[in-house]
Backbone as a ProteinNet text record, in pm:
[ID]
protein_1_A
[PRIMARY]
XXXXXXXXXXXXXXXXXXXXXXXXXXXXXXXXXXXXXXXXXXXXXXXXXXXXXXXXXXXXXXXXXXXXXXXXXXXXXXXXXXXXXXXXXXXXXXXXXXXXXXXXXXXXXXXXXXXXXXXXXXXXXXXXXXXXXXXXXXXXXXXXXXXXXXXXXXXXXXXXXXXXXXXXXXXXXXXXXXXXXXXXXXXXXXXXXXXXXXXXXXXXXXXXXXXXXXXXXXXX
[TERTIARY]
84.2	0	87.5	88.2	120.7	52.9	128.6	108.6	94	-46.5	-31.6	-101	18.1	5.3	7.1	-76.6	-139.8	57.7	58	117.1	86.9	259.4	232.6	156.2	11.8	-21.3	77.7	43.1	109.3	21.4	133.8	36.8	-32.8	83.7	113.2	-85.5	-135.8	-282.1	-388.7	-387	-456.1	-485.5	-610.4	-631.8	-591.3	-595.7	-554.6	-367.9	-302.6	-170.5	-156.6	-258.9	-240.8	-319.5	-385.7	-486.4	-374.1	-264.6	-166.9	-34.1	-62	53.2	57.2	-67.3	-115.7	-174.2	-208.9	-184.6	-100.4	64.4	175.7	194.2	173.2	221	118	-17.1	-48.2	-11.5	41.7	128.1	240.2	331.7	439.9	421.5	284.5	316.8	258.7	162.2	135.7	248.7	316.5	424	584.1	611.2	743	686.5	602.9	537.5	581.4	648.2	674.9	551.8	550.6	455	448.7	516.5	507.1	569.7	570	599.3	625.3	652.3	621.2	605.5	527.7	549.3	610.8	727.4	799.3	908.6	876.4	986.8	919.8	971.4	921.6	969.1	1055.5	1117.5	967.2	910.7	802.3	686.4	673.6	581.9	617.8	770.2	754.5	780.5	775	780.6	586.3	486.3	339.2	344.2	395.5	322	370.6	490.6	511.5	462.7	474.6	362	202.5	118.3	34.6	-6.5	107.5	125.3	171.1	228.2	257.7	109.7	47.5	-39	-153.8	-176.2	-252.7	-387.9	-408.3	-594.7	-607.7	-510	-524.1	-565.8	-658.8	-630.9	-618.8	-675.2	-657.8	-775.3	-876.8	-988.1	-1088	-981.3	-1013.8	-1029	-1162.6	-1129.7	-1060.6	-986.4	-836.7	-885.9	-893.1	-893.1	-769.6	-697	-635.7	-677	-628.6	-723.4	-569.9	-661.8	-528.8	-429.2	-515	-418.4	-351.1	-329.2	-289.7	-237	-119	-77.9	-118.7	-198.5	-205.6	-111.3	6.1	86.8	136.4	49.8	54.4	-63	-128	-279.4	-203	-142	-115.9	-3.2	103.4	136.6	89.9	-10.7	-98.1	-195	-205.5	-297.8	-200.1	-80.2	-29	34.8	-11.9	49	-97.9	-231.6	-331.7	-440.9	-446.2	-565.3	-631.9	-741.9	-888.1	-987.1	-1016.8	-1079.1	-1027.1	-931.8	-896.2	-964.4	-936.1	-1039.2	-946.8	-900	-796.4	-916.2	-911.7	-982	-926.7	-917.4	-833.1	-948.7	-932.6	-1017	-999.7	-873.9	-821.4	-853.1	-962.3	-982.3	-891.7	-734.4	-660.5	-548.3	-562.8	-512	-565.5	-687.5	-775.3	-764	-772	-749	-626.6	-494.1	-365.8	-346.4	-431.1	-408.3	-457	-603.8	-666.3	-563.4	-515.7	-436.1	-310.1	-287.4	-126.4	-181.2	-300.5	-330.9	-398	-419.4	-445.3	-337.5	-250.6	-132.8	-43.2	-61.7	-2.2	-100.4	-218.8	-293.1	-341	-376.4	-389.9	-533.8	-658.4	-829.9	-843.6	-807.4	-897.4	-874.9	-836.4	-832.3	-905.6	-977.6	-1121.6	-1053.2	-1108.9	-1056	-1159.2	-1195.7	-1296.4	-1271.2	-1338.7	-1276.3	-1369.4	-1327.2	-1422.7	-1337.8	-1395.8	-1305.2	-1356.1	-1261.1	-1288	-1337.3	-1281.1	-1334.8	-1504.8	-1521.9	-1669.2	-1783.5	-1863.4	-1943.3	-1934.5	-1889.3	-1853.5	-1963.5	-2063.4	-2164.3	-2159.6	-2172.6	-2165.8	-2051.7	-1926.2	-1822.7	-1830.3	-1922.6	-1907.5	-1912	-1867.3	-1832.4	-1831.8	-1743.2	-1711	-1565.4	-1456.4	-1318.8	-1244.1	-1165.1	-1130.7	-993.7	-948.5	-790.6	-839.6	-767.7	-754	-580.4	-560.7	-412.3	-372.5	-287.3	-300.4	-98.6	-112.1	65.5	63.2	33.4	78.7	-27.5	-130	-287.4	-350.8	-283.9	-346.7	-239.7	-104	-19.1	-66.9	-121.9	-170.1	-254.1	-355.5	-472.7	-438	-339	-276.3	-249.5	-174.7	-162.4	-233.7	-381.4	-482.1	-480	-490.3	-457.6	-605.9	-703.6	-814.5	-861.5	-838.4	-921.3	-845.5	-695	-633.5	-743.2	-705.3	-804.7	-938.6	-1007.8	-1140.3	-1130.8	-1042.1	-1001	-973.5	-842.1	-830.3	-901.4	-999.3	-1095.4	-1208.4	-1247.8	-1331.7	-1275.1	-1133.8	-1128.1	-1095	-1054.4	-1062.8	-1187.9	-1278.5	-1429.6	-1457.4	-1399.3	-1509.1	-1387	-1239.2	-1235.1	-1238.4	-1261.5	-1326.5	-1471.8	-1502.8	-1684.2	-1664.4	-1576.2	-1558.1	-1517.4	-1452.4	-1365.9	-1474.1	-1446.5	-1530.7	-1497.1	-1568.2	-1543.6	-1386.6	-1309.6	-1148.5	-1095.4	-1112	-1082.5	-918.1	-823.2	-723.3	-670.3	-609.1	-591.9	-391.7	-324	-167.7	-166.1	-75.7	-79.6	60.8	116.7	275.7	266.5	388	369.7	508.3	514.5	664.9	663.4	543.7	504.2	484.6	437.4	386.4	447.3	478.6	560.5	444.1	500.4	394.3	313.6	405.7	283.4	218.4	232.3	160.6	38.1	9	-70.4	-163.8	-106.9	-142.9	-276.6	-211	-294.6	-389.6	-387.7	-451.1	-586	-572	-628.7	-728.6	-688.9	-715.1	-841.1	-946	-1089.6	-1156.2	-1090.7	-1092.6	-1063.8	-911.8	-851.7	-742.1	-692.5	-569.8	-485.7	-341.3	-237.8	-224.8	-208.4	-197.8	-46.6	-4.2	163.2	242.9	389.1	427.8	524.9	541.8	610.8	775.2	827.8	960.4	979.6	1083.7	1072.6	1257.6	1327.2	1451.7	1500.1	1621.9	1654.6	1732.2	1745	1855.3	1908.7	2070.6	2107.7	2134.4	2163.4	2153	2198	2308.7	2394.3	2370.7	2298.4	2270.4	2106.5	2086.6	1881.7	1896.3	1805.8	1747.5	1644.6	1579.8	1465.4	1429.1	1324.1	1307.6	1295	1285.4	1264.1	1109.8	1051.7	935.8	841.4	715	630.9	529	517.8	460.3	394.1	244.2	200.2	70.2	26.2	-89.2	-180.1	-280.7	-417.8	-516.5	-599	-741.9	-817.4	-955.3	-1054.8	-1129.8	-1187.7	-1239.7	-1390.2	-1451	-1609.5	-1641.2	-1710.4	-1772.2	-1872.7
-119.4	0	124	192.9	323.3	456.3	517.6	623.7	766.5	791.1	950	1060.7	1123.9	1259.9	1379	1452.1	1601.8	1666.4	1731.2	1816.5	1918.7	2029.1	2146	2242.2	2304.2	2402.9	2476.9	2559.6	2634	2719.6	2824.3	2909.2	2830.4	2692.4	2638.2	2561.1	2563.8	2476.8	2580.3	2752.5	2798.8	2796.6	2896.2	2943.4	3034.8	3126.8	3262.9	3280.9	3142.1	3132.2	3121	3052.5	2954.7	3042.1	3132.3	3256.7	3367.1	3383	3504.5	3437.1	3328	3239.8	3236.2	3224.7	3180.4	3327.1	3427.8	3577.7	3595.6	3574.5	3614.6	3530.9	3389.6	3344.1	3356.4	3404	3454.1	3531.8	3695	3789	3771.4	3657	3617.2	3520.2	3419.7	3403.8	3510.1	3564.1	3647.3	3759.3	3780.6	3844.2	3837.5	3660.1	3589.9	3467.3	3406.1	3308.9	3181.9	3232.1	3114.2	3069.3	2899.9	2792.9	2813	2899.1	2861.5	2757	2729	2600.8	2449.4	2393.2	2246.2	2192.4	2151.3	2077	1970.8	1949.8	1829.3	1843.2	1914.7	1883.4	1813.5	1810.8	1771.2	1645	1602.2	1463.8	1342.3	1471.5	1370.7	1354.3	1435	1389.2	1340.1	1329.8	1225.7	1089.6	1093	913.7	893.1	943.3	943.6	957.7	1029	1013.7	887.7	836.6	687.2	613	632.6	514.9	439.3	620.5	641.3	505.7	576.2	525.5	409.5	353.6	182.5	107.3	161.2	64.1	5.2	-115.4	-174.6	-120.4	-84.8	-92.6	82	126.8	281.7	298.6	309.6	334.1	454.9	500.6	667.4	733.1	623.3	701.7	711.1	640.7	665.1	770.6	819.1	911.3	956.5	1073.8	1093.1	1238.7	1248.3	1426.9	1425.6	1534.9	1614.5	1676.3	1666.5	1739.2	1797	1965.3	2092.5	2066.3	2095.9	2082.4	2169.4	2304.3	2411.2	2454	2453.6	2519.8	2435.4	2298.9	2209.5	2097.7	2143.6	2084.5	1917.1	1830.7	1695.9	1637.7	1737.9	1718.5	1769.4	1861.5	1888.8	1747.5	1685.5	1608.5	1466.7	1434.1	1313.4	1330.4	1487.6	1527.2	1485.8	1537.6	1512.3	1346.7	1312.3	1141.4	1078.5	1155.8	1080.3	1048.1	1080.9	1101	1149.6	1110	1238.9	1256.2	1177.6	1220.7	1336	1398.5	1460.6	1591.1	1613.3	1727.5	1761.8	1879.3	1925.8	2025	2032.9	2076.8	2158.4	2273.8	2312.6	2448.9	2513.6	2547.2	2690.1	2721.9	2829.1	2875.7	3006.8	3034.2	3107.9	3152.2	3187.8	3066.3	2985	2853.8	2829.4	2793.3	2768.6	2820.6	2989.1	3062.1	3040.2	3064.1	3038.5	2879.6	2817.2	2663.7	2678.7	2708.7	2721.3	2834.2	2892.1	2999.1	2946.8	2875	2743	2696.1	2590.2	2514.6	2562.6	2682.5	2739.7	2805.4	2842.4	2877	2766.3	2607.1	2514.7	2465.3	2501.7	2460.9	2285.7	2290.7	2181	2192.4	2154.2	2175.9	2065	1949.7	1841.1	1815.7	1935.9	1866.7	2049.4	2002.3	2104.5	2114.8	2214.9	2261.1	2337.5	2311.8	2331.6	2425.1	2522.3	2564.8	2500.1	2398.5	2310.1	2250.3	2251	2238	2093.5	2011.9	1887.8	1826	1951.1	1935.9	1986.7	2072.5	2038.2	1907.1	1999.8	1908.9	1884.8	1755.2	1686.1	1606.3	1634.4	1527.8	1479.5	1591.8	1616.4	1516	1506.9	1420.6	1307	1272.3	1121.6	1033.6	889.1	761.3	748.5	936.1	932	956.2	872.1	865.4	739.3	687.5	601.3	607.9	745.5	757	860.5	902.6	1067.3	1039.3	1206.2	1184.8	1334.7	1274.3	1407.4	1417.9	1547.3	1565	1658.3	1673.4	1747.9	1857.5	1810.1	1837.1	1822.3	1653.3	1596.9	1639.2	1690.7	1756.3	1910.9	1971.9	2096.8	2108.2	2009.2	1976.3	1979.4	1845.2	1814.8	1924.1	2029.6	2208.4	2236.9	2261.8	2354.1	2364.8	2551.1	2582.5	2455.8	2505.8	2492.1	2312.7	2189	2112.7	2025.5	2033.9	1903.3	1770.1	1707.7	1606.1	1584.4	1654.1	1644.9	1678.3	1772	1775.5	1686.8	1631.1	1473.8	1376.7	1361.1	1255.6	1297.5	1437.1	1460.8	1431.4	1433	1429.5	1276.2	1263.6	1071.3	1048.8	1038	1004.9	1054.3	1215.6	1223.8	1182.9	1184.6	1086.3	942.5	871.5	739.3	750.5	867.3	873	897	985.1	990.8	905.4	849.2	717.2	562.2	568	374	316.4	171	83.5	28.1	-1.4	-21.2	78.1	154.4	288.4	309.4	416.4	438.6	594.5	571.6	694.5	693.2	765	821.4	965.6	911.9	1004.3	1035.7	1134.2	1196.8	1270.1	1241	1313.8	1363.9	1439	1488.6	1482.7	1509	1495.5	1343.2	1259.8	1180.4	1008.5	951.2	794.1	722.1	646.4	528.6	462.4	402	352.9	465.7	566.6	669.8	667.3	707.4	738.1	536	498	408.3	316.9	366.8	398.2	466.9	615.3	680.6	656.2	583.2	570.1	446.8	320	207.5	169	263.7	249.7	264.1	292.7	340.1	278.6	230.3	215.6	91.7	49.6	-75.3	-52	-93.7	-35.2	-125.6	-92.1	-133.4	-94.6	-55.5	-56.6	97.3	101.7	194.7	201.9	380.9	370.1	464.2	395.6	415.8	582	589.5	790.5	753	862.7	907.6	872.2	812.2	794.3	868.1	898.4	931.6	804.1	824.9	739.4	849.5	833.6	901.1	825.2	813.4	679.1	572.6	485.5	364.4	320.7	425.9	428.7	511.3	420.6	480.4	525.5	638.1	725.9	774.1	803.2	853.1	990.8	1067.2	1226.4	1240.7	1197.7	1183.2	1045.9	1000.1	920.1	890	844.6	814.5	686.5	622	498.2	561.5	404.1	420.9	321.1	339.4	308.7	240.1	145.7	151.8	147.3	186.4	260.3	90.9	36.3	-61.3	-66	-185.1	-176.9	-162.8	-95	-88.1	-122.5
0	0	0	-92.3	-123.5	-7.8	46.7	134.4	48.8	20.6	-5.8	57.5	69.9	102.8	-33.1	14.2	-71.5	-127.8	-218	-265.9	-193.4	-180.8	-133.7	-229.7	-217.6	-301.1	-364.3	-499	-577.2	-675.9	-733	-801.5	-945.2	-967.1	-1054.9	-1084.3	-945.5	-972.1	-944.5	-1019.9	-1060.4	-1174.6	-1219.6	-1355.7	-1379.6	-1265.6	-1272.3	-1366.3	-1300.2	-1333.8	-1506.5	-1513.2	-1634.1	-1788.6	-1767	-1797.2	-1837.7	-1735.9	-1767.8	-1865.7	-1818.3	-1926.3	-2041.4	-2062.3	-2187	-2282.6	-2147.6	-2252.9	-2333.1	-2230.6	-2258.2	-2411.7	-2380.6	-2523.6	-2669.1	-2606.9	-2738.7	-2800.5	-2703.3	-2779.2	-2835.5	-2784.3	-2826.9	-2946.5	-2998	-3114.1	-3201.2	-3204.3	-3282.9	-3336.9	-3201.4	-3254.3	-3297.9	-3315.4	-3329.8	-3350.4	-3391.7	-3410.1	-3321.7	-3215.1	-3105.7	-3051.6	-3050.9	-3005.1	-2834.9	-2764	-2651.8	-2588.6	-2472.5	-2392.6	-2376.4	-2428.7	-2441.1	-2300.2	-2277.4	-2108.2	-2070.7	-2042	-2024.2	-2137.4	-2217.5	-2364.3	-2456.2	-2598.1	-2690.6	-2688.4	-2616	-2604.8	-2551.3	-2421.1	-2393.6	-2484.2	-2591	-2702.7	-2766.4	-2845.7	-2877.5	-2873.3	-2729	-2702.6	-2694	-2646.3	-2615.3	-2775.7	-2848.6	-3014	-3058.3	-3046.1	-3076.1	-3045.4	-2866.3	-2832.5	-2889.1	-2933.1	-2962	-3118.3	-3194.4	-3316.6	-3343.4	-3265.3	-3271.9	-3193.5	-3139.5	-3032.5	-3126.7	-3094.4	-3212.3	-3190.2	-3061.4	-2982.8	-3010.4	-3047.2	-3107.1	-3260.5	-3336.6	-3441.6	-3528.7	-3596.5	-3697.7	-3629.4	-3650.8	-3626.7	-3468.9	-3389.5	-3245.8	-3195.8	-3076	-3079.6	-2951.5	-2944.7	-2863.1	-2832.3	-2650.7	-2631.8	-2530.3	-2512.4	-2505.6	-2354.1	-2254.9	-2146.5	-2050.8	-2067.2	-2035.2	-2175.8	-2302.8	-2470.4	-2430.6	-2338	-2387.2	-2537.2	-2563.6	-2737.6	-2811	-2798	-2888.1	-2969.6	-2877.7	-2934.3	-2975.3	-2906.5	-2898.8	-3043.3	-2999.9	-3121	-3268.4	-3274	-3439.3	-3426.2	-3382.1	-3409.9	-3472.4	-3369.9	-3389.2	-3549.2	-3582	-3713.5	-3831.6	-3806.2	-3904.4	-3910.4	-3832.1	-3862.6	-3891	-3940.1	-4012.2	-3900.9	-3768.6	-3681.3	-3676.1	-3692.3	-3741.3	-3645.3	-3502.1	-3379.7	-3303.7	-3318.1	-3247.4	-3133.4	-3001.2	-2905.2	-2838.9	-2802.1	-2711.3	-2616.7	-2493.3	-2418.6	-2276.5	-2247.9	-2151.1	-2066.1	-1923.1	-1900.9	-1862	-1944.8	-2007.9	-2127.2	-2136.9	-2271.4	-2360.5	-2309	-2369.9	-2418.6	-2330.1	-2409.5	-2533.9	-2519	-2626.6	-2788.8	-2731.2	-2849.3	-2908	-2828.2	-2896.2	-2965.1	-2919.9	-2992.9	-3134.9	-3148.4	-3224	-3386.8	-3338.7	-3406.2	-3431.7	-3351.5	-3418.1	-3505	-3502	-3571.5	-3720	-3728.3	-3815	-3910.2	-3823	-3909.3	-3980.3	-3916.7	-3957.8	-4051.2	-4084.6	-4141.5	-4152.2	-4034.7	-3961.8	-3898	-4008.6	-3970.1	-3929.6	-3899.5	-3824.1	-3691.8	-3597.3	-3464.2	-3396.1	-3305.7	-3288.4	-3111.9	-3021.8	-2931	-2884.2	-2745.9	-2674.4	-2533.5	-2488.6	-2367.5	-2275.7	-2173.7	-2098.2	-1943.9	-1875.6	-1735.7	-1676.5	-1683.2	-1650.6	-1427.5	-1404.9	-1290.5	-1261	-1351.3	-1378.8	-1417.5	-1503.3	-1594.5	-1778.2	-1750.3	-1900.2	-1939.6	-1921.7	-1972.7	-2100.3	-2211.4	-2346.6	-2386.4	-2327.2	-2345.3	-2294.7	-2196.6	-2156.5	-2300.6	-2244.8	-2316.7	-2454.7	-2500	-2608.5	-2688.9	-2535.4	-2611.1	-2597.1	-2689.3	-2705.9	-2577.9	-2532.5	-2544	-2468	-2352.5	-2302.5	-2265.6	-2309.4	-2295.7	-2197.6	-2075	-2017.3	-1972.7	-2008.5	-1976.5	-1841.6	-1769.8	-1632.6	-1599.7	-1612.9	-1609.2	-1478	-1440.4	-1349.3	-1217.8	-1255.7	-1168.3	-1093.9	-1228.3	-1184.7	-1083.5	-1148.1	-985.2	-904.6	-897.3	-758.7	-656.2	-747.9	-667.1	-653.6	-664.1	-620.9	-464.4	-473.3	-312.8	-243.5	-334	-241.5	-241.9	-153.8	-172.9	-307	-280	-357	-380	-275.7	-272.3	-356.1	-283	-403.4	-533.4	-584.4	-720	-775	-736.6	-778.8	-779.9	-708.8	-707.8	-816.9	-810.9	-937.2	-1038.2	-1097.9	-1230.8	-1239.5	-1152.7	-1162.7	-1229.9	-1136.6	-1169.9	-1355.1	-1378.3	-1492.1	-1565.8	-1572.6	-1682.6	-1721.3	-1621.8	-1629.9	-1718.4	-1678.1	-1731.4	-1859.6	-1909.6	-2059.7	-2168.8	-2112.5	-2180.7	-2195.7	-2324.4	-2374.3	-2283.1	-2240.6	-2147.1	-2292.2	-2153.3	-2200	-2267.6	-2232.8	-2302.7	-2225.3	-2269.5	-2210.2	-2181.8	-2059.1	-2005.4	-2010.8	-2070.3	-2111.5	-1993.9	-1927.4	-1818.4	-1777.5	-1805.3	-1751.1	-1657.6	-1552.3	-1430.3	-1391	-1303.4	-1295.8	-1069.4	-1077	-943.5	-843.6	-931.7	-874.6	-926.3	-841	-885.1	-938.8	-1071.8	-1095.4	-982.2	-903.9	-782.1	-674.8	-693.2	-632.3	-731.8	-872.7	-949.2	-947.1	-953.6	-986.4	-846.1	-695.6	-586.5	-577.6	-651.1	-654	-751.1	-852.6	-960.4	-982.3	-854.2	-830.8	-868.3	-767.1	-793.1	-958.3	-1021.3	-1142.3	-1251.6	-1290.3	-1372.6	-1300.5	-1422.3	-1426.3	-1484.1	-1419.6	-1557.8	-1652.1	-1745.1	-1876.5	-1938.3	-1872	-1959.6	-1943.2	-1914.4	-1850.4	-1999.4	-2025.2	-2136.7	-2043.2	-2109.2	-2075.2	-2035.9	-1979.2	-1956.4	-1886.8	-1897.9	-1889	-1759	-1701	-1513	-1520.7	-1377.9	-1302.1	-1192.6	-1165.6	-1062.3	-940.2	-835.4	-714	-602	-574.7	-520.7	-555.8	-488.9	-549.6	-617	-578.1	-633.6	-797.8	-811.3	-998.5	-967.8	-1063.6	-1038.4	-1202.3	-1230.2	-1356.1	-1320.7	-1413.9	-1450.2	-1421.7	-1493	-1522.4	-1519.5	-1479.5	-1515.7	-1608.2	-1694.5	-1793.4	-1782.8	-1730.4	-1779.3	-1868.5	-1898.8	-1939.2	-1872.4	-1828	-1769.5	-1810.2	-1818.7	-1862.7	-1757.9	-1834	-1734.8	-1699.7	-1588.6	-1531.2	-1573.6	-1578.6	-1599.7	-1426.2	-1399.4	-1235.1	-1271.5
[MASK]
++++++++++++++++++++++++++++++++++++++++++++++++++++++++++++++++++++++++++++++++++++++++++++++++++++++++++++++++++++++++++++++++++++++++++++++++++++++++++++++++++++++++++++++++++++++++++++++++++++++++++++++++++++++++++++

């Protein structure tokens, strides 16, 4: 049994944070056509776009959202390798806009982008994804000053609710150890396969950089 304890709050699990961020980089592509941020590095997309693209139970036309897309940047990848479900969804409407405006400048029309807050209400989206793919989404939560806990447990719940029965959840973390997420997630989901991510050594212990599994959602 895995012991967890809450994350120290941060500004990092507002909107307010994530709202001024995402100002900044709209002015900055509009005005230098910089993409903004990658979260984790582009290294971690593209091991999740490989993964994506080798997995047999994935196909073109599965459909795949995106939750906290911010710049979109995982979704124009997956477009241009021939995926046509595509939903990036973040609960930042300046995220939103700057995605939408990448993807337009790359001229890249088949992946659609929603401003929608998953700790809300997703009804409209229930048991209609094959795939949710989240890169440090479920970290941000984790920071919320107010009521960690129940955050996390809400978005547990609604993305289980969104996802097909056997549906899969791609989840990178920088916060949290595979068997932490994987405790956390129990009532929910099963792992289904951990994709490799970068170590460190540290005397005699190995540690990764980052966590990366993937999940499926359980029939309850």
């Amino acid at each position: 049994m895995c012991d967890i304890s809450e994350l120290d709050s941060s500004e990092l699990g507002t909107k307010e944070y994530w709202d001024k961020q995402y100002e900044t980089e709209i002015e900055n592509f509009r005005q230098h056509g910089d993409m903004g941020d990658i979260w984790f590095g582009e290294d971690a997309v593209d091991r999740i776009v490989r993964w994506i693209t080798k997995n047999k139970d994935i196909k073109v036309d599965s459909g795949i959202v995106d939750i906290g897309c911010g710049n979109g940047y995982i979704l124009l990848n997956l477009a241009q390798r021939n995926f046509t479900k595509l939903l990036g969804i973040d609960y930042s409407e300046s995220a939103v806009l700057l995605a939408k405006e990448i993807a337009k400048k790359e001229n890249v029309p088949n992946v659609k982008y929603e401003v929608c807050n998953v700790l809300e209400d997703v009804t409209k989206l229930v048991n209609q994804f094959d795939v949710v793919h989240d890169k440090g989404t479920y970290d941000a939560i984790s920071l919320n000053p107010e009521n960690p806990k129940d955050c996390r447990e809400k978005y547990i719940k609604n993305i289980w609710s969104i996802l097909k029965l056997n549906g899969l959840l791609i989840i990178t973390s920088c916060n949290w150890t595979q068997e932490e997420l994987l405790e956390q997630f129990k009532e929910y989901f099963k792992l289904y396969e951990v994709i490799p991510t970068p170590q460190f050594k540290f005397g005699n212990k190995v540690g990764n950089v980052v966590t990366s599994i993937v999940m499926q959602n359980c029939n309850l």
